[in-house]
PADRENVEX-842176 format. One record per residue: residue number from 1; x negated, y, z negated of N, C-alpha, C in turn. Coordinates in steps of 0.2 Angstrom, whole numbers. Example, Ala and Ser with C-alpha at 12.3 -4.5 7.8 and 13.67 -1.06 7.14 Angstrom:
<pts>
PT   n  n.xx  n.yy  n.zz ca.xx ca.yy ca.zz  c.xx  c.yy  c.zz
PT   1   -66   -28   -39   -62   -22   -39   -66   -16   -39
PT   2   -64   -11   -35   -68    -5   -36   -64     0   -39
</pts>
This chain:
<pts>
PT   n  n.xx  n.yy  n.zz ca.xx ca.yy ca.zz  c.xx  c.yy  c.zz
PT   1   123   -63     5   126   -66    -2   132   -63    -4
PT   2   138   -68    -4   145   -65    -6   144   -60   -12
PT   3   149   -57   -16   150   -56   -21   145   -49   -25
PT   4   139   -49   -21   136   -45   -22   137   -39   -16
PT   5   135   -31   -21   133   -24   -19   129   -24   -15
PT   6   132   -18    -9   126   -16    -5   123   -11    -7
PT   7   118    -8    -6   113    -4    -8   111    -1    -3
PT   8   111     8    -5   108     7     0   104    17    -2
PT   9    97    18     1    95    24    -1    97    30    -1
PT  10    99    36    -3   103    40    -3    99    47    -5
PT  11    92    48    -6    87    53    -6    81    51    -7
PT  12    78    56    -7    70    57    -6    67    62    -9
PT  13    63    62   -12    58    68   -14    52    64   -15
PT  14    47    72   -15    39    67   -15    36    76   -16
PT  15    35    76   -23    26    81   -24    21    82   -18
PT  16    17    88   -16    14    88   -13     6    83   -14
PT  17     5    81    -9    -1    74   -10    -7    81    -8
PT  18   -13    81   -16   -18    85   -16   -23    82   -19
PT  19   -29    85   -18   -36    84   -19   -36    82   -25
PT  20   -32    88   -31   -33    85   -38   -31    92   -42
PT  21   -26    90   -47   -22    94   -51   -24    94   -58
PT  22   -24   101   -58   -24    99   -67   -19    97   -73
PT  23   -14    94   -70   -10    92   -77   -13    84   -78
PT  24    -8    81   -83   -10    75   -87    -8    70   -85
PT  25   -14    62   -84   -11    56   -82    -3    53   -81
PT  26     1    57   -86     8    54   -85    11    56   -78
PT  27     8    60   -77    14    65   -69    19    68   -71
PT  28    19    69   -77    27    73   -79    26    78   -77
PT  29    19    83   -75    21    90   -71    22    90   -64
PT  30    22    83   -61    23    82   -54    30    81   -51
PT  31    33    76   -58    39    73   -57    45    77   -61
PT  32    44    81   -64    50    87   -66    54    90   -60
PT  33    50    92   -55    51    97   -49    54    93   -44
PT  34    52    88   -45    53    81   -38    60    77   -41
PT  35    62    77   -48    67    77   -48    73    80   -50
PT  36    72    86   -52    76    91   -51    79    92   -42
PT  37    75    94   -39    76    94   -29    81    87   -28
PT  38    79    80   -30    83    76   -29    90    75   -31
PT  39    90    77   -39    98    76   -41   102    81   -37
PT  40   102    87   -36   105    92   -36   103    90   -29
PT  41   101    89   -24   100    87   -17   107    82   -16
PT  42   109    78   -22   114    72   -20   120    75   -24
PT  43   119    82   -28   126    84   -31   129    81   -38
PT  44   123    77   -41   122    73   -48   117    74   -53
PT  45   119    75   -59   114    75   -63   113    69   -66
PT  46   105    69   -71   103    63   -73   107    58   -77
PT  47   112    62   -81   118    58   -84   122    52   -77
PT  48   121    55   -73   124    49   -67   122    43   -65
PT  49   113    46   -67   110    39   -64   106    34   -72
PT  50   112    27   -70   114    20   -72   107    16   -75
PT  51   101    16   -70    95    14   -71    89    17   -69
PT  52    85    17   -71    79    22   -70    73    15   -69
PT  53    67    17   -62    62    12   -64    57    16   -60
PT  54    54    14   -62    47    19   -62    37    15   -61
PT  55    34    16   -57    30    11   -54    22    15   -55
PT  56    19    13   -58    11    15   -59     6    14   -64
PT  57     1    14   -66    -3    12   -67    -8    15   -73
PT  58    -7     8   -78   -13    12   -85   -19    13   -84
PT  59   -22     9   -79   -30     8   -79   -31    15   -74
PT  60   -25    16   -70   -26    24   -65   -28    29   -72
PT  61   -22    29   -74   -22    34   -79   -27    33   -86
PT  62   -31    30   -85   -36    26   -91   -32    28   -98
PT  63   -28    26   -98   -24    25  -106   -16    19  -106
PT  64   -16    19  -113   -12    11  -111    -5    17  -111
PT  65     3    13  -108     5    15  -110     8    23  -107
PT  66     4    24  -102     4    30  -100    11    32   -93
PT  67    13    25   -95    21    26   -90    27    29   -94
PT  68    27    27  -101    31    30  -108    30    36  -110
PT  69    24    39  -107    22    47  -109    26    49  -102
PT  70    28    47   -96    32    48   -88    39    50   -93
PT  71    41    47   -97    50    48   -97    49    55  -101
PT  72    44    59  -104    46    64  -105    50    69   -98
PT  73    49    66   -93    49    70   -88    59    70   -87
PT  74    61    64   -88    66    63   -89    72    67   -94
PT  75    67    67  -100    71    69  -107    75    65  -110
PT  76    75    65  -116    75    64  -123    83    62  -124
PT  77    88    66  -121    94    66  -121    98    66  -114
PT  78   104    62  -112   108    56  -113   102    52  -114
PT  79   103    46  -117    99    38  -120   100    35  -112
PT  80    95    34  -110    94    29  -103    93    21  -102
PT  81    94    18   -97    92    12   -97    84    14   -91
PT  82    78    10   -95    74    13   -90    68     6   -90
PT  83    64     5   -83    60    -3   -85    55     3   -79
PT  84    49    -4   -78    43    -1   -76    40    -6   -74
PT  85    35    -5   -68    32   -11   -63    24    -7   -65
PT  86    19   -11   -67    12   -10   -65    10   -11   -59
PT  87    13    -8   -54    12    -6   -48    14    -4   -45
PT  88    12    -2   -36    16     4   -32    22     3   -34
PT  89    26    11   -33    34    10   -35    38     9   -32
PT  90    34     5   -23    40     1   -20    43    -3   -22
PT  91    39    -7   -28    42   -14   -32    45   -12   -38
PT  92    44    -6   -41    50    -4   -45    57    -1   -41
PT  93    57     1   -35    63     0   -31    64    -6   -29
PT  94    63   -10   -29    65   -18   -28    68   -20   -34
PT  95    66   -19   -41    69   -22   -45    76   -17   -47
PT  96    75   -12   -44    81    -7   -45    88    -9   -39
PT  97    84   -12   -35    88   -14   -28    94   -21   -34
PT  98    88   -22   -35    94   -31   -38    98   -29   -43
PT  99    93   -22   -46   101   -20   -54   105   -20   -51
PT 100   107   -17   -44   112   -11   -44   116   -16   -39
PT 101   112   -24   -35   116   -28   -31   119   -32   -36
PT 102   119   -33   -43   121   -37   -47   128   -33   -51
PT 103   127   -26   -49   134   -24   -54   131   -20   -57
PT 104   125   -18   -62   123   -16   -67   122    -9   -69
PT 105   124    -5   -62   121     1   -59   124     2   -55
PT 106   126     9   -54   129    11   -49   124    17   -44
PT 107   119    19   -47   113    22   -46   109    25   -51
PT 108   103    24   -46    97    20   -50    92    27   -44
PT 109    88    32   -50    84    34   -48    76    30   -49
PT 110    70    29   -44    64    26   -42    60    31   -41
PT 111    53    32   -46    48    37   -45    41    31   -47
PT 112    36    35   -44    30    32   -44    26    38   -47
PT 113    21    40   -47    15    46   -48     7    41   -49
PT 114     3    48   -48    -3    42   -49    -9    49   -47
PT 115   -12    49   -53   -17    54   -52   -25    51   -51
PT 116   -26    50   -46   -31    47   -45   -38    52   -45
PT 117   -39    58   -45   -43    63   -48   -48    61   -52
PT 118   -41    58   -57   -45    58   -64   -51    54   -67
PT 119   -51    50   -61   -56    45   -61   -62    40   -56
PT 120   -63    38   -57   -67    35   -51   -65    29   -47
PT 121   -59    31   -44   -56    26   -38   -56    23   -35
PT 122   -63    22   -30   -64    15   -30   -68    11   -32
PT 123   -70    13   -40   -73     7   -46   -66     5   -47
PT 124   -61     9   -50   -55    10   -55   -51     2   -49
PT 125   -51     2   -43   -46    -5   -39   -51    -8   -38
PT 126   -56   -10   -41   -60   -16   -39   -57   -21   -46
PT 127   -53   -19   -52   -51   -21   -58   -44   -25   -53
PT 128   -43   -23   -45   -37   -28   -43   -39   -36   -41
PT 129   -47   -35   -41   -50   -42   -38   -48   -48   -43
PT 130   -49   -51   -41   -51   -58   -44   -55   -58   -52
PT 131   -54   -57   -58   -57   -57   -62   -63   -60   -63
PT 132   -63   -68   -60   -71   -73   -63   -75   -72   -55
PT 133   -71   -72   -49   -76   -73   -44   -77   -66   -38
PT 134   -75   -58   -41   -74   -55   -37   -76   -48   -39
PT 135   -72   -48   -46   -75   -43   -48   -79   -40   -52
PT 136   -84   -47   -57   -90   -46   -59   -95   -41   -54
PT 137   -93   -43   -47   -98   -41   -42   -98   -33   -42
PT 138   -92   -32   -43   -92   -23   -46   -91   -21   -34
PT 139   -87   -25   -31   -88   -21   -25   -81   -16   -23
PT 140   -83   -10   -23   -77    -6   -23   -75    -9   -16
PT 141   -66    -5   -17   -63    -5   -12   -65     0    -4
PT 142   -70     2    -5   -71     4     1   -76     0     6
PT 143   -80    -4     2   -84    -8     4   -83   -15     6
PT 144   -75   -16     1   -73   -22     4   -68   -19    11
PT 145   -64   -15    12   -62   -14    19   -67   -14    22
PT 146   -73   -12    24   -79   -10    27   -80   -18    31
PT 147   -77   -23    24   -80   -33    28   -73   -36    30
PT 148   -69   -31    31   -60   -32    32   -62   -29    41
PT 149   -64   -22    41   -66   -21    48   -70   -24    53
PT 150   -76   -24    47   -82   -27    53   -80   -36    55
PT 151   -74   -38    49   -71   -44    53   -67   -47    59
PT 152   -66   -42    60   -60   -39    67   -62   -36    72
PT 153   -67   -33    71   -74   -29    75   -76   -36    79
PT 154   -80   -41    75   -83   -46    79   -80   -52    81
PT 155   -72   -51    79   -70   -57    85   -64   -53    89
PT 156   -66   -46    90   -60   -42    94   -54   -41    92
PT 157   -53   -41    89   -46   -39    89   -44   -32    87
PT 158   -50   -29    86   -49   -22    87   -56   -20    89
PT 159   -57   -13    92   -63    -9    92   -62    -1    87
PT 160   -71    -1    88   -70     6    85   -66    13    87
PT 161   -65    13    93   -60    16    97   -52    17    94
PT 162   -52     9    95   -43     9    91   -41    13    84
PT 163   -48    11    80   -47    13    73   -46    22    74
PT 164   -52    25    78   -52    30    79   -44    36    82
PT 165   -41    30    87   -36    32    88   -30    34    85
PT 166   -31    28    77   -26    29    74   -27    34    69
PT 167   -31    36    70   -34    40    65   -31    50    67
PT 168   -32    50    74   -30    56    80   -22    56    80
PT 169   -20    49    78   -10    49    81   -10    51    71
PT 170   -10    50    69   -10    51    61   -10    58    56
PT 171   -14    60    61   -18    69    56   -12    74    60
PT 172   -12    72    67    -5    76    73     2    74    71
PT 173     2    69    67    11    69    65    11    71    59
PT 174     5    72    54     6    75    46     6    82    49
PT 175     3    87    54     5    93    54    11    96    52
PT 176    17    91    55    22    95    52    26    93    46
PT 177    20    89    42    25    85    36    22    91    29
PT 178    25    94    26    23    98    22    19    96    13
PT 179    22    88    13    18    85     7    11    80    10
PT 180    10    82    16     1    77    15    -2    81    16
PT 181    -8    77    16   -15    82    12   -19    84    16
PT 182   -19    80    23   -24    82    26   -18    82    34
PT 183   -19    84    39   -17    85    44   -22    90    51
PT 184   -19    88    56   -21    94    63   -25    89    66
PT 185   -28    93    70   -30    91    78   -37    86    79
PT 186   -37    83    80   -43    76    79   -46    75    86
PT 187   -52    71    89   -52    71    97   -56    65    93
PT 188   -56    58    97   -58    52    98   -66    54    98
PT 189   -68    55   103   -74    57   105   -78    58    98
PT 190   -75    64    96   -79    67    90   -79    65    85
PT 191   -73    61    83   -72    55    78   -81    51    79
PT 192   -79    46    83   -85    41    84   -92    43    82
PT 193   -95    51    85  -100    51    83  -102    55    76
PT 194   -95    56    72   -99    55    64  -103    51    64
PT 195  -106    52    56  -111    44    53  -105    40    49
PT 196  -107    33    49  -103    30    46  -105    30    37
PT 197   -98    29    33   -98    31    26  -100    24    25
PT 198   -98    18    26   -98    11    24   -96     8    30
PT 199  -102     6    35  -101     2    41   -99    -4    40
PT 200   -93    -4    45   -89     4    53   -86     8    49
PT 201   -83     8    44   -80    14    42   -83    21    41
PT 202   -79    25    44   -80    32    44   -75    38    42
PT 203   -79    42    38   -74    46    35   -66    46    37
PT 204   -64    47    43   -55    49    47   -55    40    45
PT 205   -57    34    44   -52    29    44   -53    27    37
PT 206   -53    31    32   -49    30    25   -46    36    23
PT 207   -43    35    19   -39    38    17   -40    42    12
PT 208   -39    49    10   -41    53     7   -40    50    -3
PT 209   -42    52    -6   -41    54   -15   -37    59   -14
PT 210   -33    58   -17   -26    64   -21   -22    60   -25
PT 211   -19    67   -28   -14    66   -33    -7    67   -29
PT 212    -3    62   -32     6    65   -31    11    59   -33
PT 213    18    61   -33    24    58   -35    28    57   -30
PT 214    32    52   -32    36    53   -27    44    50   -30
PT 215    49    51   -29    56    45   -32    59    46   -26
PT 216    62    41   -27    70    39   -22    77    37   -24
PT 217    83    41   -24    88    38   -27    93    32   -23
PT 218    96    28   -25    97    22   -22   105    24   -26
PT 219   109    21   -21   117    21   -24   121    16   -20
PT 220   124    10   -26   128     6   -20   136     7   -19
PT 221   138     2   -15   144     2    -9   146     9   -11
PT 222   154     8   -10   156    17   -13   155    23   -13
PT 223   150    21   -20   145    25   -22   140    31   -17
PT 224   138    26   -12   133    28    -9   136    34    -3
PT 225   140    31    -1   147    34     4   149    42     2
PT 226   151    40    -7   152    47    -9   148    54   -10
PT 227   142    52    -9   136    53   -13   133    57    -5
PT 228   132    54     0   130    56     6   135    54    14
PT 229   134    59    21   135    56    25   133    50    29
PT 230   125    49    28   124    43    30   117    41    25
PT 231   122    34    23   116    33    18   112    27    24
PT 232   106    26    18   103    22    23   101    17    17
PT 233   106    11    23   108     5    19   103    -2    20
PT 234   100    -4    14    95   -10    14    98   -16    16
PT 235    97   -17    23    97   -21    27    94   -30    22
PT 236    89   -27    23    83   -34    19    78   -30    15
PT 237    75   -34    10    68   -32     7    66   -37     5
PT 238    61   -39     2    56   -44     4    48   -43     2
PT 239    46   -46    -2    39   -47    -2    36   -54    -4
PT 240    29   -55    -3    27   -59     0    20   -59    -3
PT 241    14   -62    -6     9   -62    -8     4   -66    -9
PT 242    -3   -65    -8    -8   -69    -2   -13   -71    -8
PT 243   -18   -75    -7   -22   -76   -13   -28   -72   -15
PT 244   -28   -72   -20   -34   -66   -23   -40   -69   -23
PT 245   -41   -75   -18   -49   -77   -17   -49   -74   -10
PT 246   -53   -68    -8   -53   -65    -2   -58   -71     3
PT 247   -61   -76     1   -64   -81     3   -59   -86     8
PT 248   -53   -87     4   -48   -89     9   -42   -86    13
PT 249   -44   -79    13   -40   -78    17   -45   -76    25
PT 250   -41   -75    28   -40   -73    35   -42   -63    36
PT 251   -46   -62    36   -43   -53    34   -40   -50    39
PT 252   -39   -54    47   -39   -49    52   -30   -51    51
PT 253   -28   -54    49   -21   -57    49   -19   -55    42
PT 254   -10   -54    41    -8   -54    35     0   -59    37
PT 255    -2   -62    34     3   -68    34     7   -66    31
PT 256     7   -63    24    12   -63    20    16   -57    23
PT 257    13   -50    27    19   -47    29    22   -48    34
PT 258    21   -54    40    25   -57    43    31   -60    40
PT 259    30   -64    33    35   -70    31    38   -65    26
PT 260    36   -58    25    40   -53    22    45   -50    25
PT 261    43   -49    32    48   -45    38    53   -50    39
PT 262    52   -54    41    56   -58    42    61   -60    39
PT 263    60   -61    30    66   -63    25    69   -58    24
PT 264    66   -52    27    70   -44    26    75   -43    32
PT 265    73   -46    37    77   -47    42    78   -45    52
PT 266    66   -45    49    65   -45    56    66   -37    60
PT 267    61   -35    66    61   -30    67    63   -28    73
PT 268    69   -33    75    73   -33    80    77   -26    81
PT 269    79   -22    84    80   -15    83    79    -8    79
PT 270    73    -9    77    70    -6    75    67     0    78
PT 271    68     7    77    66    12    80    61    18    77
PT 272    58    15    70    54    19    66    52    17    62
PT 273    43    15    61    42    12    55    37    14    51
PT 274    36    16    46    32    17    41    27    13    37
PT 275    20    11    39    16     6    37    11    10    34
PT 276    11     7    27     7     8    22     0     6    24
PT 277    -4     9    27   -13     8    28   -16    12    27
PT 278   -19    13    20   -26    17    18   -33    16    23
PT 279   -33    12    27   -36    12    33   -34    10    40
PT 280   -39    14    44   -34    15    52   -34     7    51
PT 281   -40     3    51   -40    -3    53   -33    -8    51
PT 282   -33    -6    46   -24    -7    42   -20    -9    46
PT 283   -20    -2    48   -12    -2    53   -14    -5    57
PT 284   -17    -7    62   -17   -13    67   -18   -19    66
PT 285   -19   -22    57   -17   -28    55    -8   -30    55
PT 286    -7   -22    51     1   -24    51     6   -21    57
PT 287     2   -19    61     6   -18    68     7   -26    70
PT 288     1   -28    69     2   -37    74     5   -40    70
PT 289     4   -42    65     8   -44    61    15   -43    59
PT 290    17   -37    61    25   -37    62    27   -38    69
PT 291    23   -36    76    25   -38    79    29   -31    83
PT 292    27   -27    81    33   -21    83    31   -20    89
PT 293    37   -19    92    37   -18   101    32    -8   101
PT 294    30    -7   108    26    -3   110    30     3   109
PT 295    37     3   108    43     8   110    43    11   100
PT 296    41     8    96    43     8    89    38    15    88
PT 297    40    23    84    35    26    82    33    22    75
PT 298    26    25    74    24    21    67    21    27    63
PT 299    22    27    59    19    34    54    22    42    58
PT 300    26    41    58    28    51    60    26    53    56
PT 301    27    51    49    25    56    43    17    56    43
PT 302    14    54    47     5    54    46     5    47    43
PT 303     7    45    37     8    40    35    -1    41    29
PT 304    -2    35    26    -6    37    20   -12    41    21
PT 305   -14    39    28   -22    40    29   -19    48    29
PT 306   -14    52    28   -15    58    27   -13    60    22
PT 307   -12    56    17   -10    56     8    -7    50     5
PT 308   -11    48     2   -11    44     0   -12    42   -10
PT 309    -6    44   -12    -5    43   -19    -4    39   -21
PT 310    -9    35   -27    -9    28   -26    -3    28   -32
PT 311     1    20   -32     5    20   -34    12    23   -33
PT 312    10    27   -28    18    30   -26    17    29   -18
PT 313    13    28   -15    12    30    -6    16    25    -2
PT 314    17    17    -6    22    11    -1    29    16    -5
PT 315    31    19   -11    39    21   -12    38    27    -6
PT 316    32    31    -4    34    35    -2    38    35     6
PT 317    33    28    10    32    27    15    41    21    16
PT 318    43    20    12    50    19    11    55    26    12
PT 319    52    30     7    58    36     5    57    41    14
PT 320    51    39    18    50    43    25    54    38    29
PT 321    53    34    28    59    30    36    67    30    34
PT 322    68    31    26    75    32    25    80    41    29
PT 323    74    42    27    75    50    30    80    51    36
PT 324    77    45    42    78    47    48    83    45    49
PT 325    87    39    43    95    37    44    99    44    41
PT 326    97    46    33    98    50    33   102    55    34
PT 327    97    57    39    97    63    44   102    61    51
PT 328   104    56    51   106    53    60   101    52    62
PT 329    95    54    63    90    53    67    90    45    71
PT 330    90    39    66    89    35    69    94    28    66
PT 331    95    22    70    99    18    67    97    13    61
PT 332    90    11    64    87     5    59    77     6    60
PT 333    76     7    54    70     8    52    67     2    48
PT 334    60     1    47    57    -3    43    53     3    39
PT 335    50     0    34    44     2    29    40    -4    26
PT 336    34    -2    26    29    -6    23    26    -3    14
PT 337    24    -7    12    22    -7     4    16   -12     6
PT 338    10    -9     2     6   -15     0     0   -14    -7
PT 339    -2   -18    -9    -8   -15   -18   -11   -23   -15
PT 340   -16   -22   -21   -19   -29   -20   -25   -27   -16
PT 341   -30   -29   -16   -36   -29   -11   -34   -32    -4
PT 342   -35   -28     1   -35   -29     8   -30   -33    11
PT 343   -24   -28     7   -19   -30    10   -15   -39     7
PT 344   -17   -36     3   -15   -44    -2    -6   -48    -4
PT 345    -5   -41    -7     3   -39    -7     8   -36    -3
PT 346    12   -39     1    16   -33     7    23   -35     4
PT 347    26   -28     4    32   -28     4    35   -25    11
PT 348    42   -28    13    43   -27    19    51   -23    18
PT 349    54   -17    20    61   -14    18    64   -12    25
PT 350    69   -16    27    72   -15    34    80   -10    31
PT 351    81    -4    35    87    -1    32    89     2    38
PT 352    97     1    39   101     4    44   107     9    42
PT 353   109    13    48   115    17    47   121     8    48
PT 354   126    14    45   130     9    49   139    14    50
</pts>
C-alpha cells in the first residue's frame, strides 16, 4: 500500500515466565524491569515512544479495569498517548502496527502481562466460550483440548507419539532460553507411560500456569534504521477468526490460520517460526495448516508449552522470531498468536531483514 510506513520491530523483552509471584494483578512489578531493559536496549527513553498499547485481561485479573492500574508502570509524567486490547498483546501490537503505518507514531512500545496464579485458569477461559450454548456447561479449557485431541487421534492425523515428540523438541530448546518456566531433557518413551490428566492429554502436552510480561518496541521507516542495525521489518500481519460454535468447526484444521498466513504473505522463505500451542497437539494443527516445509525450526524458544503467559505468550512468540532478524541470525521469520477456545483466533506476523 503506497503512501504508507513501514514498520518494523526493533526489541524484545519478556519477565521470566513462573509458577506464581506475589505482586498485583496489574503486572506493574513485572513490567517496570522489562521496560526499563527495552528502552535503554534501543538508546531511548519513554518520552520517545509516540504510542503505547498494551493487551490483557480483567476477567484474568478479576477486577475491572485493571489494564489502567498497568500505566502505573509507565508513569504519571510525560502525558502519553496509550489504547488497550482485551486480549493476547499480539493484537495490541497489530493495532500499534496501523498507528505508526498511518503516520501517527513514530514508535510505539507493545506490552502484555497476565498473572494467571491468581486464579482458577481453566474455569477463568471457559468465560471465552460461547455465552448461551457453551459455557453454561462450565467445560474448562483442558477438557475441551482433551476433544480437540482425541479428534485427530481418531481420524489420524496425529498420534500420541507425535504429541509426545513435540513435547521432547520443546523442554530441549527452552534449556537455553532463560525466561520459560519449564525446560531439559524429556525421552518419548517415558512420556507415554505417565497417566493421562484429561484423555489423551497428559501432563508434558499442556502447558504449564505461570505468571509474566512481555513488550516489544516497534519503530517505522528511518526511525527503525536509526534506532537499530537490523530491524526486523513486518513483512505481513493478519488475522483471521473462526466461529465460537465449536460444533461447526473442524478442530483438526484451522482455517483461519491458513487465510492469516497467507494475507501476511505466506511462508515462502521462511527459516524460523514461532507457533503459539499451549498444546503439543496444537502445534501439529498449526504446522499443517501453515504448511511449513521440513527445513523450517519451530519453537527454538521452547515455545509456550514451556511458558506460557497468558495474554503476553502470542506478543512473546512474535517478540522470539524477531530476535533472530535482529541478531542476523536469520532473513525471514513467521510468528503465530492465538486466544479463543482451540484455536479460534490466529494471528499470523511474517518479518524479514532486508
Amino acid at each position: 500500500m503506497s503512501g504508507l510506513a513501514d514498520v518494523a520491530v526493533i526489541g524484545f523483552e519478556q519477565a521470566p515466565t513462573v509458577a506464581a509471584t506475589d505482586g498485583t494483578t496489574n503486572g506493574v512489578e513485572m513490567l517496570v524491569p522489562v521496560f526499563s531493559r527495552l528502552l535503554s536496549g534501543a538508546g531511548i527513553t519513554k518520552a520517545d515512544v509516540g504510542f503505547w498499547c498494551s493487551g490483557s485481561s480483567d476477567y484474568l485479573a478479576g477486577r475491572a479495569f485493571s489494564f489502567v492500574s498497568a500505566v502505573d508502570a509507565i508513569g504519571a509524567f510525560p502525558p502519553i498517548v496509550e489504547s488497550h486490547v482485551e486480549a493476547d498483546a499480539a493484537w495490541a501490537l497489530y493495532e500499534a502496527w496501523l498507528k505508526l503505518r498511518m503516520g501517527e507514531a513514530q514508535v510505539a512500545l507493545v506490552y502484555g502481562f497476565g498473572k494467571s496464579s491468581a486464579g482458577r485458569l481453566r474455569q477463568v477461559l471457559t468465560l471465552q466460550t460461547d455465552p448461551y450454548t457453551v459455557a453454561p456447561l462450565w467445560p474448562d479449557s483442558i477438557g475441551l483440548a482433551g476433544l480437540q485431541a482425541r479428534a485427530g487421534l481418531d481420524v489420524g492425523a496425529w498420534t500420541e507419539k507425535d504429541m509426545a515428540r513435540v513435547a521432547v523438541r520443546s523442554r530441549a530448546a527452552a534449556a537455553a532460553n532463560p525466561a520459560a518456566q519449564l525446560g531439559g531433557v524429556l525421552d518419548v518413551d517415558d512420556l507415554l507411560a505417565e497417566p493421562y490428566l484429561a484423555d489423551p492429554l497428559r501432563r508434558h502436552d499442556i502447558a504449564p500456569v505461570g505468571d509474566g510480561a512481555a513488550a516489544v518496541l516497534l519503530a517505522a521507516g528511518d526511525r527503525a534504521r536509526e534506532l537499530v542495525a537490523h530491524p526486523a521489518w513486518i513483512r505481513g500481519i493478519a488475522h483471521q477468526v473462526e466461529s465460537a460454535h465449536l460444533g461447526v468447526r473442524d478442530l483438526v484444521r484451522s482455517p483461519s490460520t491458513t487465510a492469516a498466513a497467507a494475507a501476511a504473505g505466506g511462508v515462502h522463505g521462511v527459516q524460523i517460526a514461532e507457533l503459539h500451542a499451549p498444546f503439543t497437539h496444537q502445534e501439529l494443527v498449526l504446522g499443517q495448516a501453515l504448511g511449513l516445509p521440513d527445513d523450517v525450526a519451530i519453537n527454538p524458544s521452547g515455545g509456550a508449552l514451556t511458558g506460557n503467559p497468558m495474554f503476553a505468550a502470542g506478543l512473546v512468540r512474535i517478540g522470539e522470531a524477531a530476535r533472530h532478524v535482529l541478531s542476523g541470525d536469520a532473513d525471514r521469520v513467521l510468528a503465530h498468536a492465538t486466544q479463543g477456545p482451540l484455536l479460534q483466533h490466529n494471528l499470523v506476523t511474517v518479518m524479514e531483514a532486508r
